[in-house]
N, C-alpha and C positions, 0 to 999 in steps of 0.2 A: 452626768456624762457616763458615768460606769455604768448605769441605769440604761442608758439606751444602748451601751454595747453590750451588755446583758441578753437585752432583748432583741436586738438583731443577731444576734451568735443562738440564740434561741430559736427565733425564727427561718434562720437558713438551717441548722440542722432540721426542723420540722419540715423543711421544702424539701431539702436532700432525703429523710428519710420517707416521706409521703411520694414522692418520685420513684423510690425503690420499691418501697411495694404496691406501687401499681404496677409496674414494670416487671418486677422479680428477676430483675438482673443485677451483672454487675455495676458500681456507680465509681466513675471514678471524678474528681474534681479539677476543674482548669479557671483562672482569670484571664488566658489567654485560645485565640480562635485558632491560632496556628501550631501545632503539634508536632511535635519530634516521633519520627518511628524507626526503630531498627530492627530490621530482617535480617535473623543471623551473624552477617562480617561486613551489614552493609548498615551503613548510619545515615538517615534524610535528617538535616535541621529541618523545623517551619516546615513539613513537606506535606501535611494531611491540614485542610480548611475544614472547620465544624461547618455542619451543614443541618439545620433544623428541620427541613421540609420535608428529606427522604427519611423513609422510615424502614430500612435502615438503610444509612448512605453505608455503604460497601469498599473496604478494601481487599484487594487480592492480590494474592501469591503463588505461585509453582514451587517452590521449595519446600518440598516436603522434611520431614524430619527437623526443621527449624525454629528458632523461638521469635515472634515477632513480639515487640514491645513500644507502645505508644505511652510517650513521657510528656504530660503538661508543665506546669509552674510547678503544681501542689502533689501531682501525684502520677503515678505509671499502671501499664495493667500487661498480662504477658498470657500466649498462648505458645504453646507447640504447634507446628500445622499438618494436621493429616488429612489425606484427602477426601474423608466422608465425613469431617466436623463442620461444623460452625459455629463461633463466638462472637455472642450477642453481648451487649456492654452497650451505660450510655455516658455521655460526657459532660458532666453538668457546667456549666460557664456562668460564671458570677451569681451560683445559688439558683437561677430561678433558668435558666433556658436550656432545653435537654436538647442533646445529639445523639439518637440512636444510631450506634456503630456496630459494622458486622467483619469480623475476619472472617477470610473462609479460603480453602484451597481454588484452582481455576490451574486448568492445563495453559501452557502460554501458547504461542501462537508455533512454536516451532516442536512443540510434544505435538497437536494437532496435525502438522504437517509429518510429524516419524509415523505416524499411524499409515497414512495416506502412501505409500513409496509404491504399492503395488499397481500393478494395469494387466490389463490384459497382452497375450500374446498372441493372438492370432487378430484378421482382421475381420470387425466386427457389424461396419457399415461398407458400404460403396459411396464413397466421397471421392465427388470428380476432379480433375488436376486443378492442382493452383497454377496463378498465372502472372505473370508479371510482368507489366506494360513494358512494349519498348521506348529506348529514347527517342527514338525518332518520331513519335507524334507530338502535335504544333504545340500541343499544351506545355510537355515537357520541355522541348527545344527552346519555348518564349522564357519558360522559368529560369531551364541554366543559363542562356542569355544576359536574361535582365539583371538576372545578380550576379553574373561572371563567376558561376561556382567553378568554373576549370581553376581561376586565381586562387579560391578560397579554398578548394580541393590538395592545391600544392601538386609540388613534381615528387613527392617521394611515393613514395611504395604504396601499395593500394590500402590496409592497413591503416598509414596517415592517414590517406586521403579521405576515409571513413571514419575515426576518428576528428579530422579537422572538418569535417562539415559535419558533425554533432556539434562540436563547441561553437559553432557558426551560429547556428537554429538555437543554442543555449542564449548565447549574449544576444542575439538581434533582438529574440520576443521574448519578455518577464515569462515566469510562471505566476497563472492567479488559477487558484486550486476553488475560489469562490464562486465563481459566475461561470455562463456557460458560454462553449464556444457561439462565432458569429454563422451564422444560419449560411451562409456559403462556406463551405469547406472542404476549401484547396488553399493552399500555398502561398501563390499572387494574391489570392482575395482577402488572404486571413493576415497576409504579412499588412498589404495594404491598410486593411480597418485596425488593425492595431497600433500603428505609425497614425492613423488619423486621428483616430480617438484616445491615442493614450494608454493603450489598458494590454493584456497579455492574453495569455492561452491557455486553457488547461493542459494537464499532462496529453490528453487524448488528441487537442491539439496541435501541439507540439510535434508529440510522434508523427502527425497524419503529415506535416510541413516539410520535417525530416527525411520520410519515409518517399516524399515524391522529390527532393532534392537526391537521395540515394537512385530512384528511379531515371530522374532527369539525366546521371550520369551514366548508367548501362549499369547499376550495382543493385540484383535481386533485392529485396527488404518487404517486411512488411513489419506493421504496429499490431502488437498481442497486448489484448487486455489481459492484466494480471489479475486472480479474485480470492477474493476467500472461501471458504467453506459453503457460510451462509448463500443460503436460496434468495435472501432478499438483503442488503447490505446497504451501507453509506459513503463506501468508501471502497475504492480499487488504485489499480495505479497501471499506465499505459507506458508502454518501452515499445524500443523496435530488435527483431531480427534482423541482422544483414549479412546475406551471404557473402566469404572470402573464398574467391578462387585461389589465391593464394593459400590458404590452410583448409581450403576445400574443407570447411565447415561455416557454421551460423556463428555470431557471436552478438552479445547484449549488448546495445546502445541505449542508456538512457538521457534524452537531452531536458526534463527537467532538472538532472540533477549535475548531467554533462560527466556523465557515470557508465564504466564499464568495469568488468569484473574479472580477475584470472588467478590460475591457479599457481601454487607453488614455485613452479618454473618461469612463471611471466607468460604461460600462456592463455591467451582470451578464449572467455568460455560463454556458450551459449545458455539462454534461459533454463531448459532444463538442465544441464549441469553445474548449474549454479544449485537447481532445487535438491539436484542428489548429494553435492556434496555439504549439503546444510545437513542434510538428513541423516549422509554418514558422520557429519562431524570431522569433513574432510577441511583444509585449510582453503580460504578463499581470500581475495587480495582485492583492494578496493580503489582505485588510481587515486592519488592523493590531490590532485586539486579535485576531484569532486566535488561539489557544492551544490548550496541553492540560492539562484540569484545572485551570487558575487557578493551574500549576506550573511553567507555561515555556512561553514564548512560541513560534508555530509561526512558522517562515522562510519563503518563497516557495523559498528552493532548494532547500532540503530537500523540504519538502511537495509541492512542484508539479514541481523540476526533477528530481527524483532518487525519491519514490515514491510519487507518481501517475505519473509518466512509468514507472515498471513496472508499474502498478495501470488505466494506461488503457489496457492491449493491447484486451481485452474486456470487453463488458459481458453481464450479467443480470439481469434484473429479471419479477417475478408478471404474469401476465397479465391476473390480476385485482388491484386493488387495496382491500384493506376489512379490517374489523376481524378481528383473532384468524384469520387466513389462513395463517401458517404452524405451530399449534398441532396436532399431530397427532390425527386423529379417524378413528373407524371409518368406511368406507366415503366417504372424501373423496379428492378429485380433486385435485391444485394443478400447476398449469400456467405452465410458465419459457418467456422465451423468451430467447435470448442471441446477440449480434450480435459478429461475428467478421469481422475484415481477410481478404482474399484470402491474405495471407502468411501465416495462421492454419492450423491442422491445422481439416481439416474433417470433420466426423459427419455420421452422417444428419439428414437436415434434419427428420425430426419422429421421436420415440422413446419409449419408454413402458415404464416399471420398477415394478413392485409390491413393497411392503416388506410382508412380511407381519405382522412384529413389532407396526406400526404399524394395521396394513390400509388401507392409503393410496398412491395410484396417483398418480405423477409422471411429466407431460407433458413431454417438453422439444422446442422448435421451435429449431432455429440457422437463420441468416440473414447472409445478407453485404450485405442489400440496407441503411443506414440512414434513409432515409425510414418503413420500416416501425417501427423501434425507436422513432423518434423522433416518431414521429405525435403531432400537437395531440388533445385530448381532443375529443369529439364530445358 
């Protein structure tokens, strides 16, 4: 018996040490796949899965000046983080299976977004008026009808009433952030097929449902895609502006999350003011039943410090706004226009692509000026 523990303690040091120098890195040892890491004053248990296949699976950090440290069963390993290193390190698990591991610096998503605060001040394209269907066409008039949004609007203040048909549009249709919206999209049609089939809406969704229940009522609004940096991505997030005559400005509705935002004094702040005061590190307020789906409460740090702060590089939003506008139809016109940082990759400032699939011709205007984006309705 000592004979073969001999030989197997023999044998794993020759695995460990034949792994190292091929590798010529650090070797640290684990009998378990789940890893302890501390970043600084912040402690993960179990928060890092080995992972064999990447080479090197990748962890990242914003904290410059910091010590991160990854603790197994058997053993720990520790770097400083600056922002032009990398450490390389593998993680051997039971002798024989490596995990090459990398620390390394990465701006988060809200250094990204301080970079970006500039725009232009003057005006850079000619982008024609936005527009915003009245109530009084049959499409809207059938909508506030059939779902009595005067009832669900309430008699208080305009404000509530803006407010209470977000939570409306939250609870009636799930968020499914998986699958794509139903190939009609308006309102009636998307409330309907989701009551039939069971299933939800994506954020894009959602807003478009919102945005013509705000319409149905005489209340300006339209849905802006939120994006990130990236020219090609996987991910955004769709909210609405809606105009308050009453505070005679825009402010954020989002009914995935049934989220709106304000500052210090309780007062409601529009998308872009939300982005400047990330930027400045100004204080922002997050309404506290925010949620998502009635299944977990949404955070101010999560939501706003970490992905809206990658979701507010750019925005997008219709030029026009009104019922059943993004539903593909023969020989229709739909027209974006989307407002971009100086720091931003820039396109021509007006462009025009035909889908023939569809037969449907898409305008896009980019702009760096935001007075234009942001214009009060007329």
């Amino acid at each position: 018996m000592k004979h073969s523990i001999g030989l197997l303690a023999s044998l794993f040091l020759f695995l460990a040490s034949n792994i190292n120098a091929q590798t010529n890195l650090p070797l640290i040892r684990s009998n378990v796949e789940l890893i302890d890491i501390r970043n600084g004053d912040d402690f993960s248990a179990q928060n890092w899965s080995l992972v064999y296949d990447l080479k090197p699976d990748v962890y990242t950090t914003n904290k410059i000046g910091e010590r991160v440290t990854f603790y197994t069963d058997l053993d720990s390993i520790s770097c400083i983080i600056h922002p032009d290193s990398v450490y390389d390190f593998v993680i051997l698990h039971n002798g024989k299976d490596s995990a090459f591991t990398q620390i390394r610096y990465q701006k988060s998503y809200l250094d990204i977004l301080k970079e970006a605060e500039a725009y232009d001040s003057k005006v850079d394209v000619a982008i024609p008026q936005f527009t915003y269907q009245s109530a009084n066409v049959a499409e809207l008039k059938a909508f506030r009808a059939a779902f009595n949004l005067d009832s669900i609007a309430g008699q208080g203040n305009e404000i509530s009433k803006i407010i209470n048909l977000m939570n409306w549009v939250h609870d009636l249709v799930p968020h499914d952030g998986q699958h794509e919206n139903p190939v009609v999209k308006n309102a009636m049609s998307m409330i309907k097929e989701c009551k039939r089939d069971e299933r939800g809406l994506n954020c894009r969704g959602l807003a478009t449902v919102l945005n013509e229940a705000y319409l149905s009522m005489g209340i300006p609004s339209r849905h802006i895609t939120c994006m990130p940096k990236d020219s090609v991505f996987n991910d955004c997030h769709v909210i609405n502006m809606v105009y308050s005559s009453e505070l005679e400005k825009w402010v954020w509705m989002d009914p995935t999350h049934a989220a709106y935002v304000m500052d210090e004094t309780g007062q409601l702040l529009d998308p872009f003011e939300v982005r400047e005061r990330l930027i400045k590190d100004q204080p922002l307020i997050l309404n506290p039943n925010a949620n998502w789906n009635r299944r977990a409460s949404t955070l101010k740090e999560n939501y706003l410090e970490h992905y809206m702060a990658k979701n507010l590089y750019r925005f997008e939003t219709p030029l026009e706004s009104r019922y059943n506008y993004e539903t593909a139809q023969k020989d229709r016109t739909v027209t974006y226009v989307e407002l971009v940082p100086l720091d931003g990759y820039q396109l021509d400032k007006r462009s025009e692509q035909y889908y023939e699939k569809s037969n449907t011709t898409a305008v896009q205007y980019q702009t760096n000026y935001p007075e234009v984006f942001w214009a009060k309705p007329e």
